[in-house]
N, CA, C and O atoms as a printed pandas DataFrame, in Angstrom:
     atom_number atom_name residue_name chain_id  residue_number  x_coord  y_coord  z_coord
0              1         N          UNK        A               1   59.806  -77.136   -6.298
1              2        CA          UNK        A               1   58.701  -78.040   -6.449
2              3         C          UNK        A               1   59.197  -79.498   -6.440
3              4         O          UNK        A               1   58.640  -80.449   -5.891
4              5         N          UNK        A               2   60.319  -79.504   -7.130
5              6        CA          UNK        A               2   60.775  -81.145   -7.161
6              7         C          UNK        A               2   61.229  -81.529   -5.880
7              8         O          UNK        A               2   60.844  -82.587   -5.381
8              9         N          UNK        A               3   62.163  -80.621   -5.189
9             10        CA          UNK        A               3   62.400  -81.273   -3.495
10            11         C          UNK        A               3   61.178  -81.117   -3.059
11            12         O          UNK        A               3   61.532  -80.191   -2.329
12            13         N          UNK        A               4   59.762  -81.211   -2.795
13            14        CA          UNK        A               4   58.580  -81.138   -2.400
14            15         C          UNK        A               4   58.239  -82.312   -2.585
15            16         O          UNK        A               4   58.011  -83.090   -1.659
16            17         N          UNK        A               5   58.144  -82.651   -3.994
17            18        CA          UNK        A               5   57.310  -84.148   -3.959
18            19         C          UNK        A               5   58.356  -85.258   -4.187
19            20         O          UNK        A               5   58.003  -86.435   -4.117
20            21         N          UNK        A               6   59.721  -84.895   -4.476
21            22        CA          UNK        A               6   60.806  -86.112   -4.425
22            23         C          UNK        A               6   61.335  -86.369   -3.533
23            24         O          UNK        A               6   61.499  -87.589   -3.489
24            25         N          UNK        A               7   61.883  -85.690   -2.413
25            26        CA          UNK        A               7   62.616  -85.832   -0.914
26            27         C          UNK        A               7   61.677  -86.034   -0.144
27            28         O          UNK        A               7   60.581  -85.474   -0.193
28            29         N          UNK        A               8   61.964  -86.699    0.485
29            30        CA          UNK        A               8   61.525  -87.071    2.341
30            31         C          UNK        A               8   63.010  -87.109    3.088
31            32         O          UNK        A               8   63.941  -87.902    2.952
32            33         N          UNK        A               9   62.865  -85.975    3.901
33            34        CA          UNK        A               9   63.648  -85.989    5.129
34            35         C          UNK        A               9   63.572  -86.745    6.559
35            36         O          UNK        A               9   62.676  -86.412    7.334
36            37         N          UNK        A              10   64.422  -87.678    6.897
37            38        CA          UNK        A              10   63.733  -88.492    7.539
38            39         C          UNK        A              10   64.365  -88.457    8.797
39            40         O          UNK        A              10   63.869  -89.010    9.779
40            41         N          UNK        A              11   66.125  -87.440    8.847
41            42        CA          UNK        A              11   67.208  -87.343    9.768
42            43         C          UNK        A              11   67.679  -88.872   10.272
43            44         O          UNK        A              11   67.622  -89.108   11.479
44            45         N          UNK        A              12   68.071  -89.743    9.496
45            46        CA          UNK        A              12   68.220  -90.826    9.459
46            47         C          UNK        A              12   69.238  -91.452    8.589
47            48         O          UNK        A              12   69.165  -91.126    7.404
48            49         N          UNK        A              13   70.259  -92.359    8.952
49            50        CA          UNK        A              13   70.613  -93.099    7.668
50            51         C          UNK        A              13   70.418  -94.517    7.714
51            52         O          UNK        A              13   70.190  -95.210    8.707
52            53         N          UNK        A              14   70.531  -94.849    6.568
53            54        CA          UNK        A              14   69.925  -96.490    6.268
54            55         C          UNK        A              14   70.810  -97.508    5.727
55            56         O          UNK        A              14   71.697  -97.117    4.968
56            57         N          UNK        A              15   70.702  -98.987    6.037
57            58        CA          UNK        A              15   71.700  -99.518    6.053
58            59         C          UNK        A              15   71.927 -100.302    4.119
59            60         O          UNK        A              15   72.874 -100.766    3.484
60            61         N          UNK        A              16   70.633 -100.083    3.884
61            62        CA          UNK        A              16   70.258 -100.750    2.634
62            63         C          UNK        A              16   69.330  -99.467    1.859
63            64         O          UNK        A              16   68.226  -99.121    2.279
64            65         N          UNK        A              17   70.000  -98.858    0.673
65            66        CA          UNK        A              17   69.350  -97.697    0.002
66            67         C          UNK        A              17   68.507  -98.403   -1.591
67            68         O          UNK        A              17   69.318  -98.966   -2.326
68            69         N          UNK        A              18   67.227  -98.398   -2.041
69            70        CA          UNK        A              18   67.236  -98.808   -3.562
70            71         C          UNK        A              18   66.831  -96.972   -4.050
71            72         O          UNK        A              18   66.124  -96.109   -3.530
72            73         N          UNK        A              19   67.849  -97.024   -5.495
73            74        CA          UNK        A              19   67.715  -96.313   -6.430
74            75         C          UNK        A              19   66.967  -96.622   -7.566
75            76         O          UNK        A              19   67.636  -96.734   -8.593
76            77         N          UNK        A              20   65.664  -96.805   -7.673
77            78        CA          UNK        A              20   65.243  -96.689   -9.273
78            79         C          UNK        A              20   64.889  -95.834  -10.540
79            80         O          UNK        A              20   63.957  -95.072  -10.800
80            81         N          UNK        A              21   66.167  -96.323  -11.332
81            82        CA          UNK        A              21   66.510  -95.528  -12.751
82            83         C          UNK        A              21   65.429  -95.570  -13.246
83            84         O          UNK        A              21   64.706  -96.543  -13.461
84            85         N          UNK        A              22   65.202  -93.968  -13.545
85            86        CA          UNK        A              22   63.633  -94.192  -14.967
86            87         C          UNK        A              22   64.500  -94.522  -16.110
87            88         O          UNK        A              22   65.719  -94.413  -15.978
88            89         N          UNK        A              23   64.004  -94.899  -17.171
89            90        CA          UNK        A              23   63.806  -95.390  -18.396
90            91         C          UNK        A              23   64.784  -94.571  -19.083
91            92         O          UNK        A              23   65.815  -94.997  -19.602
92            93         N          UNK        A              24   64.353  -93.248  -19.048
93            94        CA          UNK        A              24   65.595  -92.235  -19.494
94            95         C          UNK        A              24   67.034  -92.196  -19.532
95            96         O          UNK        A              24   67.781  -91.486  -20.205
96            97         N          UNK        A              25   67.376  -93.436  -18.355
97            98        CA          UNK        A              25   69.131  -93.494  -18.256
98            99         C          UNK        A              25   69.017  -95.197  -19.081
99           100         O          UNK        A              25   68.463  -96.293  -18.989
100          101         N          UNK        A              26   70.027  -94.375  -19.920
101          102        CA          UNK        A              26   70.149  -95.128  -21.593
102          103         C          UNK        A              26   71.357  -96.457  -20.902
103          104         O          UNK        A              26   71.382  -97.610  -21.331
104          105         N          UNK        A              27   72.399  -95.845  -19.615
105          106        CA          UNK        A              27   73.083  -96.761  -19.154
106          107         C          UNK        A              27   73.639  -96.933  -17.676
107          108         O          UNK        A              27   73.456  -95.986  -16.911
108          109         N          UNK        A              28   74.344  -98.131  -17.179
109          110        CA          UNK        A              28   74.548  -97.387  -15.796
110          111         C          UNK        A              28   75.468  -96.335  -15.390
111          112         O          UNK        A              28   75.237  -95.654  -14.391
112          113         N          UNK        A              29   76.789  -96.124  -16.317
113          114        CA          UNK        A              29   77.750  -94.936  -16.158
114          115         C          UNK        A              29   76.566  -93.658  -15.664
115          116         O          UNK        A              29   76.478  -93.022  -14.613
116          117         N          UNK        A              30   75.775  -93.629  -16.880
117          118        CA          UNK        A              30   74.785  -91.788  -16.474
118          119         C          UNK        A              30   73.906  -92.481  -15.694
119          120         O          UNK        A              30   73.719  -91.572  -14.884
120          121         N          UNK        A              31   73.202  -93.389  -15.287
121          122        CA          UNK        A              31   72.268  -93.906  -14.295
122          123         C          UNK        A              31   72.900  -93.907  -12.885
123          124         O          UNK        A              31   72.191  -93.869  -11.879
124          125         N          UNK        A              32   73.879  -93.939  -12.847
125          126        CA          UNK        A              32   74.792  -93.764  -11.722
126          127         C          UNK        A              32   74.985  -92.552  -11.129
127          128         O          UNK        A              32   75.437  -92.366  -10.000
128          129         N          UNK        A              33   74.682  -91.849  -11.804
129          130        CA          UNK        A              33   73.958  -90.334  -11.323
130          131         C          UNK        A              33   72.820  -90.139  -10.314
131          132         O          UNK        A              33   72.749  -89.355   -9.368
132          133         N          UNK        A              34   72.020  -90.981  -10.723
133          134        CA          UNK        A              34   70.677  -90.864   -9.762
134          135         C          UNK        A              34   71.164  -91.513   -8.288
135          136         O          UNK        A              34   70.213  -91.748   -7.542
136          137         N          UNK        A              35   72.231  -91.777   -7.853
137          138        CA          UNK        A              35   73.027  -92.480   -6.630
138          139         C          UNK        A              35   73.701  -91.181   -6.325
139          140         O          UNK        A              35   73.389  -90.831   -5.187
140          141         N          UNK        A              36   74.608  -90.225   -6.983
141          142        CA          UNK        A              36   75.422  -88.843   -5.982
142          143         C          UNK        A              36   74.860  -88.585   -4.720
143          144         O          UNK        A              36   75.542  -88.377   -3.716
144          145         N          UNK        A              37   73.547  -88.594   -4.749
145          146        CA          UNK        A              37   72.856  -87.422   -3.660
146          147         C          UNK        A              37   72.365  -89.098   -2.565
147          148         O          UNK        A              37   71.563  -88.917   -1.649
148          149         N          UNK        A              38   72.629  -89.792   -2.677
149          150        CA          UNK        A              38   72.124  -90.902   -1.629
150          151         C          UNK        A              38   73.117  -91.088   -0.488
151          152         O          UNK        A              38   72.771  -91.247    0.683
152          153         N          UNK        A              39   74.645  -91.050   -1.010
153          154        CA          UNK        A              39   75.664  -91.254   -0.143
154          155         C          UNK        A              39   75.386  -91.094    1.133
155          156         O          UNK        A              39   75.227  -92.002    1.950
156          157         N          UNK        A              40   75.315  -89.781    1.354
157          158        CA          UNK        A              40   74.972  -89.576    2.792
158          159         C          UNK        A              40   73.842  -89.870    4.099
159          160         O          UNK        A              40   73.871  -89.560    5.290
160          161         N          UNK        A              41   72.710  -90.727    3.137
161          162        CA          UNK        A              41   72.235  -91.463    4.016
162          163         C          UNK        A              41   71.954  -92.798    4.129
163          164         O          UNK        A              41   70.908  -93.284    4.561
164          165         N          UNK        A              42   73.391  -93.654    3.531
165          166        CA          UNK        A              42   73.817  -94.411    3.915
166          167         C          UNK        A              42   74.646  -94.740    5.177
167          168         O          UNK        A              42   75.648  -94.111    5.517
168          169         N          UNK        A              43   74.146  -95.742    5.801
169          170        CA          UNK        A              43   75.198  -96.125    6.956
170          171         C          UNK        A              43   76.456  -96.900    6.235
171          172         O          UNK        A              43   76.524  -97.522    5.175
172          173         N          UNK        A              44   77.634  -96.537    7.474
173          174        CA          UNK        A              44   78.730  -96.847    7.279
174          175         C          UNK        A              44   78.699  -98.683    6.885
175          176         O          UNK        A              44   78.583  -99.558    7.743
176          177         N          UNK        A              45   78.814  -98.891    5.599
177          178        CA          UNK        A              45   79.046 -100.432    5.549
178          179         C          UNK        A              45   77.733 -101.077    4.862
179          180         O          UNK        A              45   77.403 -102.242    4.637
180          181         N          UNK        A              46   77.161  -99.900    4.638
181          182        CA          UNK        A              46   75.638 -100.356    4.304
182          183         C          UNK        A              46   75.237 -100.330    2.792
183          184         O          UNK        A              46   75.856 -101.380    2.614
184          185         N          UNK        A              47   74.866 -100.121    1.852
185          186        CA          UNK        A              47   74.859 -100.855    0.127
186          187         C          UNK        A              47   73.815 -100.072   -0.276
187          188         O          UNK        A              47   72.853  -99.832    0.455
188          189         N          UNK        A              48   74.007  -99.424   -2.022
189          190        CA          UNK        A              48   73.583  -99.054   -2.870
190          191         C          UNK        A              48   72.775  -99.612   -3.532
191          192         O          UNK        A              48   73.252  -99.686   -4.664
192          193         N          UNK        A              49   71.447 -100.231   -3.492
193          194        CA          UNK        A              49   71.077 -101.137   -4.953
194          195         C          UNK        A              49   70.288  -99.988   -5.658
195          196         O          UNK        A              49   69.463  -99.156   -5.280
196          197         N          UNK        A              50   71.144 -100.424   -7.339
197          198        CA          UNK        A              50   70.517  -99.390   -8.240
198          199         C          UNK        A              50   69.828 -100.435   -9.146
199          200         O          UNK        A              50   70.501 -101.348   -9.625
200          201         N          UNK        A              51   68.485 -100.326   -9.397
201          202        CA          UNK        A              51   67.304 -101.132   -9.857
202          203         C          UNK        A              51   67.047 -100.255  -11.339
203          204         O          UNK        A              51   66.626  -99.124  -11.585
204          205         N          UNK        A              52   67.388 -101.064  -11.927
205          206        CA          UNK        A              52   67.482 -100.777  -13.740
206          207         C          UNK        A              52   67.054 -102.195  -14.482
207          208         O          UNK        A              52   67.883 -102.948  -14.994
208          209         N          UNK        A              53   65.939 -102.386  -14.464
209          210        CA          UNK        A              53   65.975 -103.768  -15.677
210          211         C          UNK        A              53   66.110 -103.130  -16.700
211          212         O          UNK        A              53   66.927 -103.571  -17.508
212          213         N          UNK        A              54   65.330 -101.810  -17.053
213          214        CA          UNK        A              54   65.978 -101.630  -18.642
214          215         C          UNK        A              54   67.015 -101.335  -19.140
215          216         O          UNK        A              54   67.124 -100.785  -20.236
216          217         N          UNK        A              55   68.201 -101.756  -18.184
217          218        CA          UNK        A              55   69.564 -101.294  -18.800
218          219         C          UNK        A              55   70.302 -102.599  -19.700
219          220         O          UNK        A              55   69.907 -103.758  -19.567
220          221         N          UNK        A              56   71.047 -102.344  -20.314
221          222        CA          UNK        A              56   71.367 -103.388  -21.539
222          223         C          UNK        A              56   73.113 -103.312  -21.661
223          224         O          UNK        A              56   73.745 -104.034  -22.432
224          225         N          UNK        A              57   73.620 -102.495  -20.926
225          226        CA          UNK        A              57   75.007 -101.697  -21.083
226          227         C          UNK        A              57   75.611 -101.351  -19.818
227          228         O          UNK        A              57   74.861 -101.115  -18.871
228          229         N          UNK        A              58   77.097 -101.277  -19.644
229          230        CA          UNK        A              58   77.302 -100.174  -18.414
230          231         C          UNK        A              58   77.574  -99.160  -18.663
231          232         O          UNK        A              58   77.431  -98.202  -17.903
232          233         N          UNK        A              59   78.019  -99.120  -19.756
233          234        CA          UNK        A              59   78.742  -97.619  -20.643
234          235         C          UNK        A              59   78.477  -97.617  -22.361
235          236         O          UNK        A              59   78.348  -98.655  -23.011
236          237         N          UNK        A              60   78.455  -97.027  -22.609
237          238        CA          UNK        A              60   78.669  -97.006  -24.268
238          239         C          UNK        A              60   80.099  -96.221  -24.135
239          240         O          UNK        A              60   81.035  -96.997  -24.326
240          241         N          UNK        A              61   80.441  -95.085  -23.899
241          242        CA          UNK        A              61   81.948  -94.776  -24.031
242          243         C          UNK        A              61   82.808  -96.039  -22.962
243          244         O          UNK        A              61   83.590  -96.890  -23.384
244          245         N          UNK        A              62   82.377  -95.835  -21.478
245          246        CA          UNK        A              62   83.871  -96.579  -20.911
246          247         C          UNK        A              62   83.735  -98.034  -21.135
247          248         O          UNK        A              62   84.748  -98.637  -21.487
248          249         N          UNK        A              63   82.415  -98.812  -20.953
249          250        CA          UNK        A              63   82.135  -99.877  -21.312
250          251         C          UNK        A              63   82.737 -101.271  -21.117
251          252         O          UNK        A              63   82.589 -102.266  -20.408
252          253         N          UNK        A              64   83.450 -100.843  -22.062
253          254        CA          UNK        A              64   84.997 -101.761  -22.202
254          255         C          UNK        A              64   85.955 -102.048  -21.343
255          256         O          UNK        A              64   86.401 -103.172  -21.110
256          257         N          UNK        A              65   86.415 -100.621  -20.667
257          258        CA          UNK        A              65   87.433 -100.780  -20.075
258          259         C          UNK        A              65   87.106 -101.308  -18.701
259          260         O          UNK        A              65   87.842 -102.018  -18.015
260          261         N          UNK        A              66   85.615 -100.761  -18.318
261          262        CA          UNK        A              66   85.309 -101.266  -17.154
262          263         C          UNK        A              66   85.193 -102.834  -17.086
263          264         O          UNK        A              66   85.585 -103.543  -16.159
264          265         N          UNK        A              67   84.477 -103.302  -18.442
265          266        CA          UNK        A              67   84.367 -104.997  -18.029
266          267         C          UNK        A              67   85.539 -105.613  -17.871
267          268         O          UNK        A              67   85.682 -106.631  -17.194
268          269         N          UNK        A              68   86.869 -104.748  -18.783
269          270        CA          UNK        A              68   88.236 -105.545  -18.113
270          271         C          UNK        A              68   89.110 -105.066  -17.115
271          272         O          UNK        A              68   90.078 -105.621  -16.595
272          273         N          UNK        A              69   88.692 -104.111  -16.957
273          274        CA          UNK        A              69   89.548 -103.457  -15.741
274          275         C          UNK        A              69   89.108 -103.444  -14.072
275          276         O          UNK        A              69   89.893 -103.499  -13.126
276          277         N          UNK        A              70   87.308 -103.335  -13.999
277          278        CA          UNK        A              70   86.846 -103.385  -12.951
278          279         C          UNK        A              70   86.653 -101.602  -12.877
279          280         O          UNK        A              70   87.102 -100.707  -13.594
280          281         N          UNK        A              71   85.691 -101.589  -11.552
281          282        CA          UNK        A              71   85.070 -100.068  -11.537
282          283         C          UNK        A              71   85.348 -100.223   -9.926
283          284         O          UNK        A              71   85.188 -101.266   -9.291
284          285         N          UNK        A              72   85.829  -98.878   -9.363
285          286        CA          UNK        A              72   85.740  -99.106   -7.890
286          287         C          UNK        A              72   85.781  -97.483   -7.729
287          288         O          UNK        A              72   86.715  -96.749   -8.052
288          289         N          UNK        A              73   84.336  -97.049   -7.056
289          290        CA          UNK        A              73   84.006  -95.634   -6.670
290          291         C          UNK        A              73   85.409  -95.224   -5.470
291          292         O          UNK        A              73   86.053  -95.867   -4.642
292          293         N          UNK        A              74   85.391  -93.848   -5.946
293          294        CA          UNK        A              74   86.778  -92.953   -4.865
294          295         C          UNK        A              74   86.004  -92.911   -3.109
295          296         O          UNK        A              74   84.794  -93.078   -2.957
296          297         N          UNK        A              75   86.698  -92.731   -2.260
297          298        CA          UNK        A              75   86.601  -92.790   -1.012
298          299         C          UNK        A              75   86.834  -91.233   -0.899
299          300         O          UNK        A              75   86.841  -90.688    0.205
């Protein structure tokens, strides 16, 4: 039922994707979840925006290490 009214198949990829987090993702570490399943219809070179005003945090556990270390997704 949920791939019914949440997916559209469109056989396409796009150069510019938006993700919007419901309310439920407390931060972006687990909000960053709702992005796994987009990858692939992105074009090569083409950008993620994940749309969260209610986020306040990037992590409550990594948090930290990310604001001093930097975050860079695996290839």
């Amino acid at each position: 039922m949920s791939r019914q009214v949440h997916i559209k198949y469109t056989g396409r990829k796009y150069k510019r994707v938006v993700a919007e987090l419901d309310e439920h993702y407390d931060d972006l570490w687990v909000g960053g979840k709702a992005s796994y399943r987009l990858g692939p219809v992105i074009e090569e070179g083409g950008e993620l925006i994940i749309y969260a005003p209610h986020l306040t945090r990037i992590s409550e556990t990594h948090g930290r290490l990310i604001e001093r270390y930097g975050y860079a997704p695996w290839k």
